[in-house]
TIMI-884347 format. One line per field, with one value per atom (N, C-alpha, C): residue number from 1; residue in three letters; x, z, y. Coordinates in pm, whole numbers, always signed. Last residue first. Layout:
N
n: (NUM|...)
res: (ALA|...)
east: (X|...)
up: (Z|...)
north: (Y|...)
END
This chain:
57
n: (57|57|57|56|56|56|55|55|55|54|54|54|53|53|53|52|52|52|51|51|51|50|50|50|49|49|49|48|48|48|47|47|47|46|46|46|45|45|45|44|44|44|43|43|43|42|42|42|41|41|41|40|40|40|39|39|39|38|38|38|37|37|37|36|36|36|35|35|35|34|34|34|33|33|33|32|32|32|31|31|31|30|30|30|29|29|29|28|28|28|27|27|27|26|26|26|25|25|25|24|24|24|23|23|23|22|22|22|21|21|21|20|20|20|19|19|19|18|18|18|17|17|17|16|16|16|15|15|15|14|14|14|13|13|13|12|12|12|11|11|11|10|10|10|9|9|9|8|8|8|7|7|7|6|6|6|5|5|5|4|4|4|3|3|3|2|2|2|1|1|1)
res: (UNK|UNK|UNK|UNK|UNK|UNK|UNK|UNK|UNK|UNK|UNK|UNK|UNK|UNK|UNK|UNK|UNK|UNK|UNK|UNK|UNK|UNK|UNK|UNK|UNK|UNK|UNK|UNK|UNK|UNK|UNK|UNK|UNK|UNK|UNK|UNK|UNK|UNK|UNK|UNK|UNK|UNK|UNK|UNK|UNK|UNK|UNK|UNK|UNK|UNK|UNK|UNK|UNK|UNK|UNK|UNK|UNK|UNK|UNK|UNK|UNK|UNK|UNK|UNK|UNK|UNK|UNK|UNK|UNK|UNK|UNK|UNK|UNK|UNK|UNK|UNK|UNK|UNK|UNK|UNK|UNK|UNK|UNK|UNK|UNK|UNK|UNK|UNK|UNK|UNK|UNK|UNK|UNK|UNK|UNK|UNK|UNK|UNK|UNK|UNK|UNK|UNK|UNK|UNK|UNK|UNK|UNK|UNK|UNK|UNK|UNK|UNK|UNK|UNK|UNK|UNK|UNK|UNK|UNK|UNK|UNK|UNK|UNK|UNK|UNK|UNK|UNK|UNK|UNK|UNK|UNK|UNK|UNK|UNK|UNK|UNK|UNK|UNK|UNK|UNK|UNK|UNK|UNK|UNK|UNK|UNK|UNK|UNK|UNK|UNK|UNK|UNK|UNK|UNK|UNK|UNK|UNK|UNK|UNK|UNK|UNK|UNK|UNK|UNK|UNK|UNK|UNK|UNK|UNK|UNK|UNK)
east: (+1532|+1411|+1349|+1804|+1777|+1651|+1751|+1817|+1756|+1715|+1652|+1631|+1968|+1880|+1773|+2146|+2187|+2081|+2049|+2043|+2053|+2098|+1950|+1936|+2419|+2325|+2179|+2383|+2461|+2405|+2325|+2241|+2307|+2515|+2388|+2276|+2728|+2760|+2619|+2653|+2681|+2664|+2651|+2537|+2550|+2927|+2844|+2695|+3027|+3080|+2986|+2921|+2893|+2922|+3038|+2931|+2839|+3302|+3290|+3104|+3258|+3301|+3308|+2943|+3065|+3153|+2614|+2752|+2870|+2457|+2549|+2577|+2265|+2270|+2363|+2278|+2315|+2315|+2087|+2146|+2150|+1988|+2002|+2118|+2003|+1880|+1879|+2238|+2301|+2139|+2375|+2273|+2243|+2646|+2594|+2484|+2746|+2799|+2728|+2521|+2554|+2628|+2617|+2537|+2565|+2614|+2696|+2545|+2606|+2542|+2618|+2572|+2611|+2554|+2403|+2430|+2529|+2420|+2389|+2407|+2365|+2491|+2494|+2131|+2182|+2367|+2042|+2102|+2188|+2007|+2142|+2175|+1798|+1901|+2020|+1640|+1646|+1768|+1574|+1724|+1703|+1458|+1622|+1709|+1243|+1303|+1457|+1147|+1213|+1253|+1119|+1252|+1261|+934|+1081|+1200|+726|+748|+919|+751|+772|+774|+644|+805|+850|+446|+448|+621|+372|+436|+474)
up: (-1726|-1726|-1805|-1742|-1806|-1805|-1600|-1768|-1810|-1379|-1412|-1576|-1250|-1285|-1374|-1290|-1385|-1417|-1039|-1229|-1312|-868|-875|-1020|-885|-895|-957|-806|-903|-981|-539|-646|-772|-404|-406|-532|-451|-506|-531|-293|-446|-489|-21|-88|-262|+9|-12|-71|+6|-105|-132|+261|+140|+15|+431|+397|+257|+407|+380|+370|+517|+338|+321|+683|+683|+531|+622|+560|+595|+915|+829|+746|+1165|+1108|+950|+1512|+1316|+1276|+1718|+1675|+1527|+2101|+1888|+1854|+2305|+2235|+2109|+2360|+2361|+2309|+2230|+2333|+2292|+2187|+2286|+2372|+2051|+2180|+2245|+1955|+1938|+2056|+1758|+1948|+1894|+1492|+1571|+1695|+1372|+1411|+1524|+1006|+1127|+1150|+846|+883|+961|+813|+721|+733|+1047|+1098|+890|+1115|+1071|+1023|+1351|+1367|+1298|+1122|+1192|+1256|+1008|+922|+1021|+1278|+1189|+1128|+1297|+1395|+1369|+1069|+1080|+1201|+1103|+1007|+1016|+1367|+1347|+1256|+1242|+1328|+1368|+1078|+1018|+1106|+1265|+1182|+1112|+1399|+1463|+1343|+1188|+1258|+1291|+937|+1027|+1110|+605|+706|+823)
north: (+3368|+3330|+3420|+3449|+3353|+3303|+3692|+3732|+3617|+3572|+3681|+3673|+3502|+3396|+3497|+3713|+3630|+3525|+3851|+3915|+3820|+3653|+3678|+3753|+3745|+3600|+3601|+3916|+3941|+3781|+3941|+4056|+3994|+3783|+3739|+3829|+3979|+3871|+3789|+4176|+4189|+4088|+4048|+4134|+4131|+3994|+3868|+3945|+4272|+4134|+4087|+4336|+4389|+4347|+4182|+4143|+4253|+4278|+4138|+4115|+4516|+4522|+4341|+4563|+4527|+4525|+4758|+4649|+4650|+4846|+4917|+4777|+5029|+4936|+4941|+5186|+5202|+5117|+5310|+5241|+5215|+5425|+5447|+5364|+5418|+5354|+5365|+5564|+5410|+5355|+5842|+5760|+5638|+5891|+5961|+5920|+5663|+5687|+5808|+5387|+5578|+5571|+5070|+5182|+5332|+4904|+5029|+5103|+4654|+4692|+4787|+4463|+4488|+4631|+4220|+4325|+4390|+3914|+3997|+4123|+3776|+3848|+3895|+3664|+3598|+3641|+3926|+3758|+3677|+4097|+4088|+3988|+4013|+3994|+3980|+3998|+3861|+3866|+4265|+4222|+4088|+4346|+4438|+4288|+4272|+4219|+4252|+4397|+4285|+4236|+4672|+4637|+4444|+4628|+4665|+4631|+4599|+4497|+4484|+4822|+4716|+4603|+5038|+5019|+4924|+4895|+4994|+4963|+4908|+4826|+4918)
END
């Protein structure tokens, strides 16, 4: 999968606000993509799910 594909998958999730998203203060074309601790919840919580359907199939 080459960059451009990644980076739009990256700014889909963040649309859907799944991510968040830090500028560099030194240079403003870089940029961090990170879990909030509320959206790091909802991450677990969705993994935690998908194990449980898993086990039962």
């Amino acid at each position: 999968m080459d960059t451009s594909k990644i980076d739009v998958i990256i700014r889909k999730i963040y649309k859907k606000e799944l991510i968040s998203k830090l500028r560099s203060e030194t240079d403003e074309r870089q940029v961090f993509y990170f879990y909030s601790t509320s959206q790091k919840k909802l991450l677990d919580k969705i993994t935690k799910e998908i194990e449980v359907l898993s086990v039962t199939n």
